[in-house]
C-alpha positions in Angstrom: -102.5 -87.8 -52.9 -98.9 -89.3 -53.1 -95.8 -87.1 -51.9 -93.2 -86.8 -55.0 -89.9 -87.0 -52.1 -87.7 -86.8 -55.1 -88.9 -83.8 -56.1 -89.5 -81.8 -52.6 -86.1 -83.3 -51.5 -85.0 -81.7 -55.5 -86.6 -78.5 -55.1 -85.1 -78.4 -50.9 -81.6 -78.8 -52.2 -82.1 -76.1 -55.1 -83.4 -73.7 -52.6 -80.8 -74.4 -50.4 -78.4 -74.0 -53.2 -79.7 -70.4 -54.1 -79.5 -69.2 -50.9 -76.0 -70.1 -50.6 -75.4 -68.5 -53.8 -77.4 -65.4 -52.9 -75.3 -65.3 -49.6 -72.4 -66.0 -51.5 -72.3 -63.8 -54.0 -74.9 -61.5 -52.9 -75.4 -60.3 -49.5 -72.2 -60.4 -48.4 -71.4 -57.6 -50.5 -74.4 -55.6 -49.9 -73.4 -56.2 -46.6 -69.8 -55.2 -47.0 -71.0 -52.2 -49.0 -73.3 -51.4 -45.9 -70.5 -51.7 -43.3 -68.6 -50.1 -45.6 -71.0 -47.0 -45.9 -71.8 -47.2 -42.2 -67.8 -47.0 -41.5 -67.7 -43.9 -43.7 -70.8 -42.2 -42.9 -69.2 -42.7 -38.8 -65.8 -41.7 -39.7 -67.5 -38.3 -41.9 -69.7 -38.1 -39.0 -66.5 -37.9 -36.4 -64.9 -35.8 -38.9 -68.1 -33.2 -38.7 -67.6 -33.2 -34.7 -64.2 -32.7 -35.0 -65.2 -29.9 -37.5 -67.5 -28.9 -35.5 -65.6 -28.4 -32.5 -62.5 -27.1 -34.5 -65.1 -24.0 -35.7 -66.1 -24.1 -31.7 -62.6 -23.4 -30.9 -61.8 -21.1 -33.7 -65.1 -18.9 -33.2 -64.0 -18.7 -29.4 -60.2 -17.5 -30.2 -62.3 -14.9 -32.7 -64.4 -14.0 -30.0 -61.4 -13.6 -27.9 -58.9 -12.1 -29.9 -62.0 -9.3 -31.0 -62.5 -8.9 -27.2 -59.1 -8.5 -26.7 -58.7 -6.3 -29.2 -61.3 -3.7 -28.4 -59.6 -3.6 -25.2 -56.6 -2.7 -26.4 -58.3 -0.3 -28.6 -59.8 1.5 -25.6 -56.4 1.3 -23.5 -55.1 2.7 -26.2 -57.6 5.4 -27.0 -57.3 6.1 -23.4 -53.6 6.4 -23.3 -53.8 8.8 -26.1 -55.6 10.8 -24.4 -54.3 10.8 -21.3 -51.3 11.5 -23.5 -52.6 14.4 -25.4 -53.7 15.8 -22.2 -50.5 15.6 -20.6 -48.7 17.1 -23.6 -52.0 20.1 -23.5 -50.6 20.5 -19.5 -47.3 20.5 -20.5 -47.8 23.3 -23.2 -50.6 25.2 -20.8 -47.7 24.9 -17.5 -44.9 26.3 -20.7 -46.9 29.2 -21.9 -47.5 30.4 -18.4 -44.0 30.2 -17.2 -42.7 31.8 -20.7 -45.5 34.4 -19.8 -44.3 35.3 -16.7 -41.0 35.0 -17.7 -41.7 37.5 -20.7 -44.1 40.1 -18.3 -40.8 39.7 -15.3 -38.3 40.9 -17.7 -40.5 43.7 -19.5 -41.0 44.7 -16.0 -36.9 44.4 -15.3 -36.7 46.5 -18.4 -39.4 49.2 -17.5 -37.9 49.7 -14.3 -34.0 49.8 -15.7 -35.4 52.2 -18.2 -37.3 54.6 -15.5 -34.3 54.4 -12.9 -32.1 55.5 -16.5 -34.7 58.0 -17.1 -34.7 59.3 -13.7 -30.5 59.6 -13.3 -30.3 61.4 -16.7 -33.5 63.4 -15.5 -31.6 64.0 -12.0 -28.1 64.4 -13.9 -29.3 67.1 -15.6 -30.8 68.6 -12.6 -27.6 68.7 -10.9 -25.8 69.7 -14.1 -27.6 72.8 -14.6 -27.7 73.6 -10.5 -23.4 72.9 -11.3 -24.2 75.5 -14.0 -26.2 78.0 -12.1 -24.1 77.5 -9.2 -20.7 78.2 -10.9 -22.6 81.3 -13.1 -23.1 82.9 -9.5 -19.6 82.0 -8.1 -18.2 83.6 -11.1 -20.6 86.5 -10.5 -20.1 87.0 -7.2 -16.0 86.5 -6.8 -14.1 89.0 -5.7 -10.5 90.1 -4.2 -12.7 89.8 -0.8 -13.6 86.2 -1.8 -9.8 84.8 -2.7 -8.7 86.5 0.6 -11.2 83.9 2.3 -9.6 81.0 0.5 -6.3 82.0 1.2 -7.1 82.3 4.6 -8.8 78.6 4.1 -5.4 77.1 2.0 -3.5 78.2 5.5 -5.5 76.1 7.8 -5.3 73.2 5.5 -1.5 73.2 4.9 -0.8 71.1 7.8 -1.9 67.6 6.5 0.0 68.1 3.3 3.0 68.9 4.9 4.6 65.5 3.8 3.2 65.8 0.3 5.0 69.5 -0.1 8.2 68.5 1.6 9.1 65.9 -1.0 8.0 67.6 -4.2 10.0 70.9 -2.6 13.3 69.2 -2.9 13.4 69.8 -6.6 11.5 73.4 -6.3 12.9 76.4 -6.6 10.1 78.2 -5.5 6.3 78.0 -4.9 4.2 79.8 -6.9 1.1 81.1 -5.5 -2.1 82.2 -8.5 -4.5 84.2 -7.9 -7.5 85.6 -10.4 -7.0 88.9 -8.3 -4.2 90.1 -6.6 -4.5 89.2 -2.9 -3.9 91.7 -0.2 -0.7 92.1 1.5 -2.1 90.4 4.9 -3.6 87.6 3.0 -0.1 87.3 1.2 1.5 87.2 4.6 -0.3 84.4 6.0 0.5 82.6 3.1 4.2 82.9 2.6 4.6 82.1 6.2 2.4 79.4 6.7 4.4 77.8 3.8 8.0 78.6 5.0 7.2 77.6 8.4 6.7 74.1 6.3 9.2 74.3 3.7 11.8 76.9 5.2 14.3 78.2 2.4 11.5 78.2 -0.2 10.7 81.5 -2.2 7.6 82.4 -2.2 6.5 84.2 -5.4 2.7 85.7 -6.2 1.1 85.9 -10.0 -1.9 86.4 -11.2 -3.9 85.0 -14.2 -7.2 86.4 -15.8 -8.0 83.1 -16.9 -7.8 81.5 -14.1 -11.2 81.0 -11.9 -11.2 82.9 -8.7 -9.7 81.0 -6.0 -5.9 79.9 -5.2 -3.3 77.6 -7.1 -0.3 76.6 -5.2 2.6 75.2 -7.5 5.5 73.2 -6.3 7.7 71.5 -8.5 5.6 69.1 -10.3 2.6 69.5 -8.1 -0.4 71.8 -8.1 -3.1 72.3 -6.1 -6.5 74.0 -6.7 -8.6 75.8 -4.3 -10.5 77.9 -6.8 -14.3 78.2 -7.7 -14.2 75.2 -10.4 -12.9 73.1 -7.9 -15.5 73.6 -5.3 -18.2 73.6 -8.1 -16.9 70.5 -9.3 -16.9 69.0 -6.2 -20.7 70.1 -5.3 -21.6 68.5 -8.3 -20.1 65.1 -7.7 -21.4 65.6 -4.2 -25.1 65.9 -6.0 -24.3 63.5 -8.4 -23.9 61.0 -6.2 -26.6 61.3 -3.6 -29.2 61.9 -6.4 -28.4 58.3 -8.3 -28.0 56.5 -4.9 -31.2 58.5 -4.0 -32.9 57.1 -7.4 -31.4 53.8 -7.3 -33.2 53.2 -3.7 -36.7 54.8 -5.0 -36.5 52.4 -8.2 -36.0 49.6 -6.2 -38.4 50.1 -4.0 -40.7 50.4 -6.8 -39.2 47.2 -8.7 -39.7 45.2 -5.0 
């Protein structure tokens, strides 16, 4: 069997012309669309890591922030109440000093209104022992009685010697009042206890109905009173006095 060269050499160069045409025209752009592809699929493939780790980071900051957050909600939470509680303190510590406050001064008020009690309560006392005590005086007084206190006005002449002395330099006479005429002794004594002080004055005696038993001595513009009402008077300032002081003390006492 003969070889046909012509024909294998014919057939060689048509094969080796359709595979350069098949290179040519088609696998180098199947093969640029496959590079092509494999370029995109990479690059989608780096842009799904980078995705990927963007989400990563994000869901970590989430993670964090939420932490973060329900800290600060529980410092918060805790602040309020250590807040509130404070403010419940406060309010407890205000109340109890208002409290105290409020029972101090009902206390201050009780015992001013007991020590006012008291003083009126002993004031009356003394006012109606004044009373009582002037009643009998007035019951008792008699000529025998205003003798005695003239007797008394002598001995107590001396330290108002200055006092008569100046208001007897426009006197023209003293002017002794009795309730009851005194005796002629009593008289006596008196007239010359008071020119042996004021010598040149005229003595004169009166009497007055009105008047409470006792003595009045006028000179010039001065009087003075020894008479019932005057020593009553003085008794009950006397009373007066010690009683509140005496009350004042007690309260106190109590109040400490």
């Amino acid at each position: 069997m003969s070889i046909d060269w012509v024909t294998v050499l014919a057939q060689i160069a048509n094969f080796l012309v359709l595979v350069w045409l098949l290179k040519r025209f088609l696998y180098k752009p199947i093969l640029k669309g496959i590079d092509s592809r494999e370029a995109e699929i990479a690059e989608r493939m780096g842009e799904a890591a980078r995705a990927q780790q963007k989400a990563a980071v994000a869901e970590a900051d989430f993670v964090a922030q939420r932490q973060q957050l329900q800290a600060d909600q529980a410092a918060l939470t805790e602040r309020v109440h250590e807040e509130a509680k404070q403010q419940r303190d406060a309010l407890l510590a205000e109340a109890r000093e208002k409290l105290a406050q409020e029972r101090q001064d009902t206390q201050a008020h009780l015992a001013r209104e007991r020590e006012r009690f008291t003083t009126e309560l002993y004031k009356a006392s003394a006012e109606t022992l004044y009373q009582l005590a002037g009643r009998a005086l007035h019951d008792l007084a008699d000529e025998r009685l205003e003798e005695h206190i003239a007797r008394h006005v002598v001995s107590r002449l001396a330290p108002l010697s200055d006092e008569l002395a100046a208001a007897a330099d426009n006197a023209e006479e003293a002017v002794v009042t009795t309730h009851a005429p005194l005796p002629e002794g009593a008289r006596q004594e008196v007239k010359a206890a008071l020119q042996a002080r004021l010598p040149g004055l005229t003595v004169r005696f009166a009497t007055d109905d009105d008047q409470s038993p006792g003595l009045v001595l006028r000179i010039g513009s001065i009087q003075l009173d020894w008479t019932v009402d005057t020593y009553t008077d003085e008794l009950v300032g006397l009373l007066e006095e010690r009683l509140t002081s005496g009350v004042s003390g007690r309260v106190n006492d109590h109040g400490g």
